[in-house]
Every structure is written in C-alpha cells, then in structure tokens.
C-alpha positions as CSV (number, residue, x, y, z in Angstrom):
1,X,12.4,-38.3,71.1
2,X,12.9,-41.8,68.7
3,X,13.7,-40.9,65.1
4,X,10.8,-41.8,63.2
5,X,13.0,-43.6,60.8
6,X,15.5,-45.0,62.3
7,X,14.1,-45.2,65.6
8,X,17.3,-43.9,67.5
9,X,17.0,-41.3,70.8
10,X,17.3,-38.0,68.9
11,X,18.3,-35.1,71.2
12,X,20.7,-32.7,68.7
13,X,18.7,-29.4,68.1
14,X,19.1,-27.5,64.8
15,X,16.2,-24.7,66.0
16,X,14.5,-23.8,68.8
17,X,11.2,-21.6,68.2
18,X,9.6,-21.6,71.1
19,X,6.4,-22.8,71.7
20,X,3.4,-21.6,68.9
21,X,-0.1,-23.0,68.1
22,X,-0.9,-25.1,65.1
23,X,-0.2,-23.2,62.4
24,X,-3.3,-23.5,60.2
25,X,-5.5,-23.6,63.5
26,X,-7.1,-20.3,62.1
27,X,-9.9,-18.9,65.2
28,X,-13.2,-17.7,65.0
29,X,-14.6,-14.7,66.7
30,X,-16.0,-17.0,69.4
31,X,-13.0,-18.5,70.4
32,X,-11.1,-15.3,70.8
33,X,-12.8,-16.1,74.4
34,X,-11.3,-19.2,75.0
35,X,-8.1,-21.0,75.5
36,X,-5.6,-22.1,72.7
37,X,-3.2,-24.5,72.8
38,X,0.6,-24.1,71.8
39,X,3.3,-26.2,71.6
40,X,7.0,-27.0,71.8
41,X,8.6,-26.2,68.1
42,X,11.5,-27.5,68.1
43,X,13.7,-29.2,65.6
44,X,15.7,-32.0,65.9
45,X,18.6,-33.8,63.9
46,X,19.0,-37.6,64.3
47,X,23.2,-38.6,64.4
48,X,22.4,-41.8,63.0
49,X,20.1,-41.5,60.0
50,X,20.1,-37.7,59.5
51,X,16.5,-36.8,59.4
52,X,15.7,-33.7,60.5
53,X,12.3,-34.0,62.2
54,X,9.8,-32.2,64.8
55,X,8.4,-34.2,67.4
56,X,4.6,-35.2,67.0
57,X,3.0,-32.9,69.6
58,X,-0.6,-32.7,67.7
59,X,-2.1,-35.8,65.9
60,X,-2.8,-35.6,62.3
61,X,-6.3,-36.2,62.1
62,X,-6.3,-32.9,64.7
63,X,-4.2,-31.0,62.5
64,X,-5.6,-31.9,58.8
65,X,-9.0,-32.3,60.2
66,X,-12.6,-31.5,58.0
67,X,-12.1,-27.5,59.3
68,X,-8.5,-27.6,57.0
69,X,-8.1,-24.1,55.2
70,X,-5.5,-24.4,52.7
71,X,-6.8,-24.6,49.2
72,X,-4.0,-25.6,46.7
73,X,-6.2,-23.7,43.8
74,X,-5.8,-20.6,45.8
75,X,-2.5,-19.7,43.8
76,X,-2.3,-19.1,40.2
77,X,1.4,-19.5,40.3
78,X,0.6,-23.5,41.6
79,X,-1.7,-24.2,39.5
80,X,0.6,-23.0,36.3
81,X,3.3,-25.3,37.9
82,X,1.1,-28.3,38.3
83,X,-0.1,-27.6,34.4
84,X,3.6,-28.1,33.1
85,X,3.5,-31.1,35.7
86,X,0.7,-32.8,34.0
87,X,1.9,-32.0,30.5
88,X,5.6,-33.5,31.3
89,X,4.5,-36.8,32.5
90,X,2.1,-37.7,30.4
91,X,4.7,-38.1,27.2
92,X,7.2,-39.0,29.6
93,X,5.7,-42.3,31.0
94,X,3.4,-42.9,28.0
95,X,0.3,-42.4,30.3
96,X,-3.6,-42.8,28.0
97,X,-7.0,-43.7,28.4
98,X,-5.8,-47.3,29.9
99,X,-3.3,-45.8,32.9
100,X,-4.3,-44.8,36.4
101,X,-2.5,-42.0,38.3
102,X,-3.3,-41.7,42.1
103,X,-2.2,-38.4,44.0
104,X,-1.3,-38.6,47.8
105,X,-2.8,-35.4,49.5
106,X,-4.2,-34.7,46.3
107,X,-6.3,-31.3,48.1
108,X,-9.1,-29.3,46.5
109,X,-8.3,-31.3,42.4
110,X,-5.6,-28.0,41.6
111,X,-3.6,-31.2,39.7
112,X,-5.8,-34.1,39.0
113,X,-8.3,-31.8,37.2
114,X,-5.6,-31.6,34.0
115,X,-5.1,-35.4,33.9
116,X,-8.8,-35.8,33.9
117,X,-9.0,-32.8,31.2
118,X,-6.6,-35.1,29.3
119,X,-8.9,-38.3,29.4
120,X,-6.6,-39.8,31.8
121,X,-8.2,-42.2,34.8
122,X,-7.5,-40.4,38.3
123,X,-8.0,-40.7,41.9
124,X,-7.3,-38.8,45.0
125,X,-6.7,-39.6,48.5
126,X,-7.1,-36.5,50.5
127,X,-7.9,-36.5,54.2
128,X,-9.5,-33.3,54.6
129,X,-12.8,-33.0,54.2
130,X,-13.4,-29.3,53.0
131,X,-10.5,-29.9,50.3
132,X,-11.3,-33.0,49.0
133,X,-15.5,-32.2,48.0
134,X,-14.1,-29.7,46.2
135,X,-12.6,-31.8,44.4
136,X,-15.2,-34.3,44.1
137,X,-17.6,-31.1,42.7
138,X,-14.8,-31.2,39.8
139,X,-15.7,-35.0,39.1
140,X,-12.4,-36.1,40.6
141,X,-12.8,-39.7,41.9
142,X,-11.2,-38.9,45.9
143,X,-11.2,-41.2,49.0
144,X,-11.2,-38.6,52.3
145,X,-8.8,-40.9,54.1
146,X,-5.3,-40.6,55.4
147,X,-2.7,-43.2,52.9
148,X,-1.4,-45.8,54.7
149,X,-0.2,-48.9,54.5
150,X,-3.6,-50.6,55.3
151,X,-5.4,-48.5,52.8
152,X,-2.6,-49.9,50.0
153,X,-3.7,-53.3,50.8
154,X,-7.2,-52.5,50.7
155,X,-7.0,-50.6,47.4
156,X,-4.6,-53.9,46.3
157,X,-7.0,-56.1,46.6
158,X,-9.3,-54.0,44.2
159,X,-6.8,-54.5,41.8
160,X,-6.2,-50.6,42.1
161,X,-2.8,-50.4,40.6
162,X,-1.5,-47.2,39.7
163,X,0.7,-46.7,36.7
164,X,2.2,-42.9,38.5
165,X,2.0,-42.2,41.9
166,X,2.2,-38.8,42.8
167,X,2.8,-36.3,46.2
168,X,3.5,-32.8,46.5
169,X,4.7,-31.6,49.4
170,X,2.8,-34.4,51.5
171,X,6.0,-36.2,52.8
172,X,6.9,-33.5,55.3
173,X,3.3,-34.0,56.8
174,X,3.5,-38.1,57.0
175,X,4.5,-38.8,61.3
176,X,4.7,-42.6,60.3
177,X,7.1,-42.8,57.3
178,X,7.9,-46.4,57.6
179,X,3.7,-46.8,57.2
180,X,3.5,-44.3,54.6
181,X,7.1,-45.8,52.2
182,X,5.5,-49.6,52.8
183,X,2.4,-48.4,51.5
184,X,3.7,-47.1,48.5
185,X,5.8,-50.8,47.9
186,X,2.6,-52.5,48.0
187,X,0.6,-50.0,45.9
188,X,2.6,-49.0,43.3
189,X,2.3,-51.1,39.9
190,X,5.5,-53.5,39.2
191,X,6.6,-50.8,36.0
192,X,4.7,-48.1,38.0
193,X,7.0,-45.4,38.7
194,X,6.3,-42.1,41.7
195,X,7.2,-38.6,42.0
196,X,7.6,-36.4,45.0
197,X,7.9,-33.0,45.5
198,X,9.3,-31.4,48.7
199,X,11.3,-28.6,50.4
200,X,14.9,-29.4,49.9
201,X,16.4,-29.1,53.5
202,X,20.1,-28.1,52.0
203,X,18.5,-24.9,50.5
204,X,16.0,-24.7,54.1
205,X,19.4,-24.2,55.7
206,X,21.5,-22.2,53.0
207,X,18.7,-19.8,52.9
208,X,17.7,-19.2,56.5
209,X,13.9,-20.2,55.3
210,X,13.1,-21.5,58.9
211,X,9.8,-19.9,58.3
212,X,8.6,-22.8,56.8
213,X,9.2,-25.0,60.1
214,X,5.6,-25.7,61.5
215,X,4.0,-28.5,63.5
216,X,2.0,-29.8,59.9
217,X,5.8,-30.4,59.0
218,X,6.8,-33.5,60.9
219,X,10.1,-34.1,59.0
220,X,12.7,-32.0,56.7
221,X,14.6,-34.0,54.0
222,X,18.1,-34.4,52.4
223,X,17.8,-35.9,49.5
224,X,20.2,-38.7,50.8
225,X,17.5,-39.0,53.6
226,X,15.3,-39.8,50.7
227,X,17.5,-41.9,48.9
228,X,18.1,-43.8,52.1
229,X,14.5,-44.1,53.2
230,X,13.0,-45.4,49.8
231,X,15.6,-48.0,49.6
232,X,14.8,-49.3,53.0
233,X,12.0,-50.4,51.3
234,X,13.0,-52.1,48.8
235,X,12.5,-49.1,46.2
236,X,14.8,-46.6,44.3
237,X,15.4,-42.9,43.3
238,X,16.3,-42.7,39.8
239,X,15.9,-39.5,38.7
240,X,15.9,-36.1,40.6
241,X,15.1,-32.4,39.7
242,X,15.8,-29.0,41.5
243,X,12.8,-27.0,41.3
244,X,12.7,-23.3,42.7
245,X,9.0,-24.0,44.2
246,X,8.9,-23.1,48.1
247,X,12.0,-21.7,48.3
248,X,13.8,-24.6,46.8
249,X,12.5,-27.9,46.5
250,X,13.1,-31.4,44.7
251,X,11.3,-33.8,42.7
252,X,12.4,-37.0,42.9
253,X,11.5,-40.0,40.5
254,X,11.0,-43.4,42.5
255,X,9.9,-47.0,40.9
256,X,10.9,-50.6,42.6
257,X,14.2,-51.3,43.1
258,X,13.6,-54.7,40.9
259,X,12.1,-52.9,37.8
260,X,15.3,-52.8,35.8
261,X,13.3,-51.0,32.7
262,X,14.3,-47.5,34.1
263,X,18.5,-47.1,35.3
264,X,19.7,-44.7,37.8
265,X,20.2,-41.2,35.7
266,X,23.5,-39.1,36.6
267,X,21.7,-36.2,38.3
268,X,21.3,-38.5,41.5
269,X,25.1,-39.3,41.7
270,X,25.8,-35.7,40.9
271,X,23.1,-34.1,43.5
272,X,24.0,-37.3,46.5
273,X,28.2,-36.5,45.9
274,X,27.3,-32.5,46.6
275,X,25.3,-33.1,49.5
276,X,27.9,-35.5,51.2
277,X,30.6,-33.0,50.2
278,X,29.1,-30.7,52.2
279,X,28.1,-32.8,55.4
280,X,24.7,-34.1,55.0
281,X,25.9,-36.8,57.0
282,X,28.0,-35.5,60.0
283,X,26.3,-33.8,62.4
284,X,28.3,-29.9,62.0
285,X,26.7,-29.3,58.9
286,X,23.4,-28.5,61.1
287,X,25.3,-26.4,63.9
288,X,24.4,-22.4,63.1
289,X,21.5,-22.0,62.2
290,X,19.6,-21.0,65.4
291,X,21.8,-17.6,65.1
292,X,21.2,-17.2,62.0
293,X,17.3,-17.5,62.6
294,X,17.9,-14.9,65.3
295,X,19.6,-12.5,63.4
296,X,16.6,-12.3,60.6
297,X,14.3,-11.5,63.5
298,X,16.1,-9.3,65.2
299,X,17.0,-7.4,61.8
300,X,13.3,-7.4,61.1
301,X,12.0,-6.4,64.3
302,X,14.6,-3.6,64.2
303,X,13.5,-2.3,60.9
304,X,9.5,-3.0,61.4
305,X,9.3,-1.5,64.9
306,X,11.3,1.9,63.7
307,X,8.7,2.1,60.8
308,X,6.1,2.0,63.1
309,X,7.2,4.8,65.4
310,X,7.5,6.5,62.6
311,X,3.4,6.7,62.2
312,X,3.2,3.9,59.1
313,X,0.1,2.0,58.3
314,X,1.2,-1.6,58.6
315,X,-0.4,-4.4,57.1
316,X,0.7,-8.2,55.6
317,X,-0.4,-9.9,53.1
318,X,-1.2,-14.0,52.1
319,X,-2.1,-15.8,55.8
320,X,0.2,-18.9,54.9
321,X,1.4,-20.9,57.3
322,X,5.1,-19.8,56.8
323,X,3.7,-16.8,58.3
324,X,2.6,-17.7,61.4
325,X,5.7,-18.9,62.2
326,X,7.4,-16.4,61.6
327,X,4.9,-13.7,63.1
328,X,4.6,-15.8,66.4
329,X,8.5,-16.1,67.1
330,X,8.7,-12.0,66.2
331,X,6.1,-11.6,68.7
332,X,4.1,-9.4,66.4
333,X,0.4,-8.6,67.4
334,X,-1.6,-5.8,66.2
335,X,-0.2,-3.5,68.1
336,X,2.3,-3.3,64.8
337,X,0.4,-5.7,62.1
338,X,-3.2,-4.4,61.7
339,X,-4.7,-7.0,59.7
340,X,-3.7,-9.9,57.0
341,X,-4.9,-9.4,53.8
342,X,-6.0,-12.6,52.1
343,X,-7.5,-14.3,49.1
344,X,-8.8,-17.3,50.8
345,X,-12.8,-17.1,51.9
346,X,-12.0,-19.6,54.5
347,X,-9.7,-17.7,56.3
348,X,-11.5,-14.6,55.8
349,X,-12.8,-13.3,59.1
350,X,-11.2,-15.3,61.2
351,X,-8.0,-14.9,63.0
352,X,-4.2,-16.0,62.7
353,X,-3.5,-18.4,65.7
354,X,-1.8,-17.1,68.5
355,X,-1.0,-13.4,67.8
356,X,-4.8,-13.1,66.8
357,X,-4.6,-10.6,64.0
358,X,-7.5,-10.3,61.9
359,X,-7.7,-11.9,58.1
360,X,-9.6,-9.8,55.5
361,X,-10.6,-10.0,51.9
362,X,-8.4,-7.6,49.5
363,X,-11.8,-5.5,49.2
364,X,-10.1,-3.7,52.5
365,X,-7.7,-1.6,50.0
366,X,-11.1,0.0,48.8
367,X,-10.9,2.1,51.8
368,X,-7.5,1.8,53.2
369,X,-4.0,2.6,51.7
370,X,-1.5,1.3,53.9
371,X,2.2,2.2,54.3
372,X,3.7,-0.9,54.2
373,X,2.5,-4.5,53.0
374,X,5.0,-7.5,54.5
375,X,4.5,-10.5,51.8
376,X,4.1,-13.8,54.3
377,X,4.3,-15.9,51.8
378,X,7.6,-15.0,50.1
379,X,8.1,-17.9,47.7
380,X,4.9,-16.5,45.8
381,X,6.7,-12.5,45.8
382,X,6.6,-12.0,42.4
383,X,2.9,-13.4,42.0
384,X,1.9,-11.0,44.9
385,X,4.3,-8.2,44.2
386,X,2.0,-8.4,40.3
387,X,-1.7,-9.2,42.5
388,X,-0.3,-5.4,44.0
389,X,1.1,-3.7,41.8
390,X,-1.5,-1.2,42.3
391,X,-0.3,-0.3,45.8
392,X,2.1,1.9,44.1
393,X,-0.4,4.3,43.3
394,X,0.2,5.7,46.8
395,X,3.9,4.4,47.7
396,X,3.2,1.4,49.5
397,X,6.4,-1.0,50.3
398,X,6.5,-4.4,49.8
399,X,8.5,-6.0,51.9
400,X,9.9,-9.5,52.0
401,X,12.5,-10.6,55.1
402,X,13.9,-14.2,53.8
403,X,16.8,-14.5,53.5
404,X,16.7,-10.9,54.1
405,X,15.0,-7.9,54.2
406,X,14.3,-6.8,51.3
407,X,11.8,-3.8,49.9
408,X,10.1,-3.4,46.6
C-alpha cells in the first residue's frame, strides 16, 4: 500500500492477524444465516515517515455507519476522565460564555455535556447517527457528518471559529489525514488552540497491547509521527501529556505554528529525545513484535483451554472492540466462551462478529455463577474488577491476559 501520509509504497509488517470482520460489526439473530465479510489485518510501518497504519479495506461511512454501537457514556471510568478534562481547560485557556469549543467525534455528548453544564457554547461533529441524537436529546448542538476539510470551509464561512478544538481517540479512525490536519488549519481560530488524545504506539508496542489493532483503527501514532504530521501543515505541538487511558495514551496540545502567544513547553523536547533514543525512526525498533503477539496467545490459549477441560464455566465480560480482536485471532467460539456479558443495550442480544458468541445483559448472573470471567476490555480492569466484585461470592476468576495473564 501508499502511506497515507507520506504517500510512499509501504510493505514492512509489524503484525500480521489474519484476516477478522469489522470489529464493531455486531450481528443479529437473522444474519447468523448469512455471509460475513472479513478482512486482511495487517499492520504496516512506512520506512520513510514512520506511520504505522492498516490498509483501508472497509470505508468509513461502512464502518461508523447510523447502526454504530459504541456509546462513550457507557463507562463511568470515561466519563470521570472527560469531567477533570472539562474542568482543566476551562481555567487553562480562559474559555466563558463568549468561546466556542467544537469536539471531532464528539459521540453520544459523554464530554460536551460538562462544557454545556458550565455555560460554555459547544458543538459536535459526530458521524454516527445512533450516537450523535443522543447527544442532541442532551441539547448538544451536533452535525452528523464526517470532519473534513470541505466541512471546515463550509463551517468558515459561517464564521464558526472555535476557540478549542478537541478529539479523543478519533485520529486513529481518520483514512485521509492530510484532509482531516488541513481541515483543522482552516478551522481552527488564529489564538485557537486543539487537543488530542490517542493510544501512544511506544507503550502499544512495550506492552504487547495489539488487542487494540482493528480495522476502525486506520493508523497508530508516535508522537514524533504527530509532531511531524501537524507541522506539515503549517501547525505545532506545544505541549504534551502521558495519560494512562487505553493502555497508555497522549494528549497533545496543537495551535498554529504562527501564534507566537503560546512557546514550545519542555515536555515535547523531553518526550521527542526519548522516542528517537529508542528508534522511532529506524525501522528495527518495529521488528518483534509478531512473536511477541504469538506468545500471549499461545500462553492464553494454553491456560484457557486446560481450564476448560477441567469442567469450568467460562464466560467474558465488556464486548469492546479490543476484544474481538483478540477472541478472533485465539480462535475462540463457544465451544470455550459461552456468552459476553455486557452493559451496552445495543449490543445486547446480538452477537460478536465472527466467532458469533452471544452478548447478554449482566441480569445473566441472576441465574448463572460462572467459573471464570475474562475482562475484554482490560484498560477499564479495575472499573470492572469493582462492577464484579460480587463474583467472589462463589470464587469466580477474573482474568486479564495483556501484557499477561493475570488472575484476580
């Protein structure tokens, strides 16, 4: 494939996970019956720009279409995080009555609904349908469109100028990135300034999380990718955190490259120097991590299969899309997972994609105590681990398996 960035033939594989269905392509009942369509996951490293990317086998309106199940609201432990979000900025960039902060991807409200508590102008620009009138229901102000740079002239031109940008976690799902950054250059007010949160690839890699590789996930980013790829376009990182959300993740601070009000802070020289001392840009620094992949399977499957010959009630819980990943290139079906417990009502009754195991409400524990309870979603563990706590009435194990296995 052409990097998406930088346009160069791209052929150096960092993972190789076979071929799965989309991962939130939940399935009905009827279409147990029919076909379903799966393909190539593979990852790929570009020698020239260093993006690590998938190719684009499923267009995005296909895969974040009106059907889309994933509610940010869903998780208490988000929600918290996007509270302390909302209360940081606001002093930070001196945002009132007279501001306007736009999120990108801005889902079912789960963060504009505390700016708008705080009497500060929002908008949202979601593309899925289901999420976004959710959001609407709130009294959040959201276009159901996909961001682009079209839609920043448009908005331009209506003098809709935001004073803070904000995306979390909707890089990775953006297949046009030159679009997307250009948009945000034309958007974005002259002292405006952005903030984006995403999976930080260096801990991806340290940790073994290739769970979270899945076809919504189009690219996986350094943060001197990032650096690199805003200024490009004629804009600047000049700030940087390192959250523990998703495993690891980073927030960057952007604003135009000509807005001299705001300088460079040290964490960005500090956090760019550590990534280039440890190879972001040479190509070896990617080499491993298939076997590495392969060993946390093969661990788990050793440990999950003896567990089941041994007569234990099997079940998971939390249907994220980490977890179908990981399911799919196990190979597990219910022949060892009997169902997914899940809190979501929109994936309640249906079925995960591919492996086809069934997706119940947590009312199934009224009348079933099972053995063993694998947490999908591991970066929520201690939010689930407390939602079932209750499991240790009769001995359940919790069981997480990245970076390894581990019980509770």
């Amino acid at each position: 494939m052409k990097c998406r960035f930088c346009s160069k033939k791209t052929d150096t594989v960092l993972i190789d996970l076979g071929s799965m269905a989309i991962s939130n392509a939940f399935v009905t009942e009827e279409q147990l019956l029919q076909g379903e369509m799966i393909y190539p996951l593979k990852v790929l490293v570009c020698d020239n720009c260093f993006l690590v990317q998938v190719d684009e086998y499923q267009q995005k309106e296909k895969i974040f279409s009106a059907e889309y199940v994933y509610f940010s609201s869903v998780s208490d432990f988000w929600l918290e995080h996007s509270k302390k979000y909302v209360e940081k900025m606001i002093p930070q960039f001196k945002l009132d009555k007279n501001s306007l902060v736009v999120e990108i991807a801005s889902n079912d409200g789960y963060l504009l609904q505390y700016f708008k508590e705080k009497g500060i102008p929002c908008l949202g620009i979601e593309p899925t349908n289901s999420t976004a009138q959710i959001a609407i229901s709130k009294g959040i102000d959201t276009l159901v469109e996909f961001f682009s740079e079209e839609l920043a002239y448009k908005l331009s031109a209506q003098k809709t100028m935001p004073d803070l940008i904000l995306g979390n976690n909707v890089l990775a799902h953006v297949p046009n990135l030159n679009d997307f950054v250009r948009g945000l250059k034309v958007f974005l007010k002259s002292s405006g300034v952005m903030t984006f949160e995403f999976p930080h690839l260096s801990r991806l890699i340290e940790k073994n999380e290739f769970d979270t590789i899945y076809h919504e996930h189009f690219s996986y980013f350094s943060f001197y990718f990032i650096c690199n790829l805003f200024k490009f376009h004629g804009l600047q990182v000049f700030d940087v955190e390192e959250l523990e959300t998703h495993g690891g993740s980073l927030r960057v601070y952007v604003k135009h490259k000509e807005n001299n009000n705001l300088v460079v802070g040290e964490r960005v020289k500090m956090l760019l120097d550590t990534e280039i001392g440890n190879g972001v840009n040479k190509i070896e620094a990617y080499i491993g991590f298939q076997e590495k992949a392969n060993d946390i399977k093969n661990n788990f499957l050793t440990h999950i299969i003896k567990q089941k010959k041994a007569g234990k009630k099997i079940i998971a819980f939390g249907a994220a899309a980490k977890g179908n990943t990981f399911l799919n290139y196990c190979g597990m079906r219910t022949d060892i997972i009997d169902c997914i417990v899940d809190d979501t009502p929109s994936k309640q009754g249906k079925y995960l994609p591919q492996s086809h195991i069934p997706v119940v409400s947590r009312s199934y524990f009224d009348n079933n105590k099972p053995d063993i309870i694998i947490i999908l979603p591991w970066n929520f563990k201690k939010e689930i681990i407390s939602k079932l706590a209750f499991t240790k009435e009769w001995g359940a194990q919790l069981i997480t398996y990245i970076p390894d296995i581990e019980i509770n």
